[in-house]
Structure formats: C-alpha cells, structure tokens
Steps between C-alpha positions, in 0.01 A plus 500: 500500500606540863743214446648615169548834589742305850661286254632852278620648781629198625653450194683884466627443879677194421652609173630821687650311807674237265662844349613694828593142647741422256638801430538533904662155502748554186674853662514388851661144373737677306611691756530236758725310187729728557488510886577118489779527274657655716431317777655216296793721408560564868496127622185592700347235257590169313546604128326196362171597709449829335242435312293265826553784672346768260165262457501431883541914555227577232206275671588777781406763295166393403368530815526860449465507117160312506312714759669869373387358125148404561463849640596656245357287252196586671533912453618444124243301394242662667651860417441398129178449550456844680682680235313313199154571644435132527414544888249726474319304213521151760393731793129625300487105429529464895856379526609669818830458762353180649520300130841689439578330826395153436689527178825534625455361914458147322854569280637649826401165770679290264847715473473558860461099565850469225649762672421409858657151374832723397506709806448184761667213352688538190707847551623367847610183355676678215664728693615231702693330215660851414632488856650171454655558234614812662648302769659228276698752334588648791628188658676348177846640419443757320768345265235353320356814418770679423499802258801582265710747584334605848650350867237288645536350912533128569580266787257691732643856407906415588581485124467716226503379133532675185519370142579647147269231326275228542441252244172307477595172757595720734871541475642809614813621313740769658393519786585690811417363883563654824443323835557537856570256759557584836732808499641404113413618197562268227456613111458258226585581106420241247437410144183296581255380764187308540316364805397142604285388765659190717209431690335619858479853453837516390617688165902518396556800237816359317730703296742424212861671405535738745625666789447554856636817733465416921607749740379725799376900409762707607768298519774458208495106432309326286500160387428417139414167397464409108317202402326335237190367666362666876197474659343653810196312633223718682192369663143627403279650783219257672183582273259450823143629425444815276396767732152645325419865494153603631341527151632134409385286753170331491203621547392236721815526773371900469150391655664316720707794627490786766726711396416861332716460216321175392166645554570802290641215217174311558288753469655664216460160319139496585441885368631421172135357331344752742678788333385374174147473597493819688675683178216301290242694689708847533554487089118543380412788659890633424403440087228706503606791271349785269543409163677777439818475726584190285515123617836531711353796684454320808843231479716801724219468744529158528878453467492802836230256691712196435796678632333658780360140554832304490718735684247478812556127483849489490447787809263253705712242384821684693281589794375141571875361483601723766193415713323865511201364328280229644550169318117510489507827315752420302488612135099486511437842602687614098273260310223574705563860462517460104209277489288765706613771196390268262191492670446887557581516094257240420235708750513771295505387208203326493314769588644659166383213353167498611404889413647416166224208494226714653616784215495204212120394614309755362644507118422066527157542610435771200 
C-alpha cells in the first residue's frame, strides 16, 4: 500500500517537473537565441558556431532550471492533491510528511547527483568553449565575419571595412576601406575584394577595379592610385592561451586555489544540488493548502522563498568575493538558514498531523 501510494506521488512529481522544466528551458532558450544572434551579428562570435554556442549556453541553464522545477513540481503536484482532498484521505490511511518525503527525497538525490554533474564539470567546460570561441572571433579579422552593409575593424583595429554585399564564398563587392599608417590615411574604393591567407599568421585582403586616395588630414594633397588588382597584407594577433573567466575554469584548479573569487565559484558550484535538496525539503510543508484556496494557492509562496533564497546567494556570493565573509562560512550560513525553515515547517506540521491522527482514532475504533 505504503509503496503504491510513493510510486503515485512519485509519479504526479515527475510528470509536473517534466512540464515546468521544459517550459522553463523553451522561453529562456529562446531568449538567449536572440542574445547570440546578436552576438554573431556583432563579430563578438563566429557565425557558423551559433548554433554550438546556443546548446553549450543551454546546459548552463539547467543548472538552474532543474532545481527551480523540481520545486515547483513539488508544490503543484502536491497542491493537487490538497485541493482534490486526496491528502486528507492518504493521511486517515497513515500517509504522513515523512512518506511524502521519501517520495520525492529519492527523485530529488538523483537530480541533485545530474545536476551536481552540470554545476561541477560540464557547465565549466561549456562555458569554456563559448569563451574560445569568443576569443577566436575576436582574434580573426573580423573580415571573415563581416555583415553587409555595416563597417566592421580589421588588422588589429587600424582599418575599417565596409561592404554593400557579400556573396556566399565570401567576396565582397563595392566595397569601401579606410586605413591608417603612421600619420597617413589611405582610402580604398573598389568593385570587389576577397581575403586569402599566405601562411604564418599572415592574411592579404586583395581588391579588384578600383581606386586608392593617400594623403595626410589637413593637408591639401592627395595621391590617387587606380588599379586593377591591390592588396594590403595584415598580420593576425598571437592566439596565446584563452584567458578563462572565474565561472569557466575548472573546478579542480578552483580547489586548488586561494583566492576569494574562486572560492565563491567553488562553492557556488557545490550549492547547486544542495539548493535542490534543500528546496526538496522546503516544498512539502510549502504545498500544504486548504482545499479551498485552489491548487496554485501556495506557488506565490514558493516563487517569494525561491527568490528570497537565490538573491541571498548571489548576496553571500558578492560578500565572499570581496573577502568580508569567512571562506569557511561561505554560502553555508543561506542553505543552512533555509534548511533550518524547512525544519521549523516540518516541526509544526507534524504536530498538525498528529492531532489530526489522535482526532481520526476514535471514529476507527467505533
């Protein structure tokens, strides 16, 4: 009975976190889409590694999605049964918080062992190929990633390019370049252009029918050149080793660091499967409801906790970068804080629980 009754609740928790999970997923992807477009857009990304980028950005996203879902998958699910009356029928069979618990805890260890997985090893490494690629677009000529009818830098930010059209191998057509060397300014006008790479770091952008202005600003002389084939050759910068943000690096060179930064990463990584687990336990108490208020009577409650919740993280979080909070403090004292509400809730109601037994016995016995 005991096992049938986990296995329904089990059951309605899952079904309900698949919901809010995807839904979650589908409106925050969507919105990053467009935050990555125009990343692309603005050469802050390689065009062709849009759609890496997006997957690599999403498996970020989860780490939040997963732990914020199960929470509330927990209060829906549970709400229903509230405001359908099937909770007080399992309580006079003796179903009480502690089965409610081991329904959903056993869900809950395994999405906290995923998402610790996310949070310690595959969301740094993910956000460490975003960087790259962040970096290789960054040190490529941005020729390559050049957007119709907008300028666009090259050759380490001394020339400016713009072109009317771009066909699909990469040939620009009208196109409009002006350079400075030294104390000249030189302006190019052509029909055509395309770049080729000749080799150690080197890149010449070549142009076709066209026409090129030299002189110094101010002065009244200017030397114009026509030709039918230029080029100017430009050399890329060194690509040395991708400096990684705080958030991308691994978790093991965090451990293996002193500074407060890295131990607010580290232990921000480490909170993520203890957020879910301490939002697992916060959630059944949170669900209970009168059938009356309806089943989403308690979800503003828990949406306010969760905030409440997450915004003292990313507080500790700031305090224990700049060094005003002991490193052996750290972010415990929030989760310990929430877990010690969850506890105080749970206190009390059991003791509901238990008068509603007590007031149950007498109509059994009869």
């Amino acid at each position: 009975m005991t096992d049938l009754i986990r296995r329904y609740i089990l059951r309605e928790t899952l079904q309900a976190w698949l919901i809010v999970t995807l839904v979650l997923f589908f409106i925050l992807v969507t919105s990053q889409f467009a935050s990555v477009l125009g990343d692309a857009a603005a050469s802050r990304l390689p065009r062709s590694a849009i759609l890496q980028v997006l997957g690599l950005t999403s498996l970020q996203y989860l780490t939040i999605l997963i732990p914020v879902g199960f929470f509330l998958a927990i209060m829906l699910a549970l709400g229903r049964l509230y405001h359908d009356s099937e909770m007080a029928a399992l309580m006079a069979c003796g179903v009480g918080p502690a089965h409610l618990y081991k329904a959903v805890l056993g869900l809950g260890a395994g999405l906290a062992l995923v998402v610790g997985l996310l949070a310690l090893v595959v969301s740094p490494a993910a956000l460490r190929q975003v960087e790259v690629f962040a970096a290789q677009a960054k040190r490529d000529a941005s020729f390559g990633l050049l957007v119709p009818g907008r300028f666009v830098n090259f050759a380490n930010g001394t020339a400016a390019l713009y072109a009317e059209s771009v066909t699909p191998d990469r040939h620009l057509h009208n196109v409009f370049v002006q350079r400075r060397t030294g104390d000249k300014v030189e302006v190019i006008m052509a029909d055509e252009a395309w770049q080729e790479d000749v080799g150690n770091g080197v890149r010449v952008l070549t142009f076709a029918r066209g026409h090129r202005y030299e002189g110094k600003p101010g002065e009244a002389r200017f030397r114009l050149v026509e030709f039918a084939e230029h080029g100017i050759p430009f050399e890329l910068p060194a690509a040395g080793a991708v400096k990684l943000s705080n958030e991308a690096r691994p978790t093991a060179a965090l451990l293996a660091s002193d500074d407060p930064a890295d131990r607010a990463e580290l232990q921000w990584r480490i909170g993520v499967p203890v957020t879910l687990l301490v939002l697992t336990m916060l959630a059944v108490p949170l669900a209970k409801t009168e059938p009356r208020k309806g089943r989403f009577a308690g979800i503003a409650s828990a949406v306010l906790v969760y905030l409440i919740y997450a915004n003292l993280l990313a507080a500790g979080r700031g305090w224990l970068e700049r060094g005003e909070v002991p490193a052996a403090v750290g972010l415990w004292w929030v989760h310990g804080l929430f877990l010690l509400a969850a506890g105080l809730m749970l206190f009390l109601q059991l003791g509901l629980w238990r008068q509603f037994r007590l007031a149950r016995k007498p109509l059994v016995q009869r």
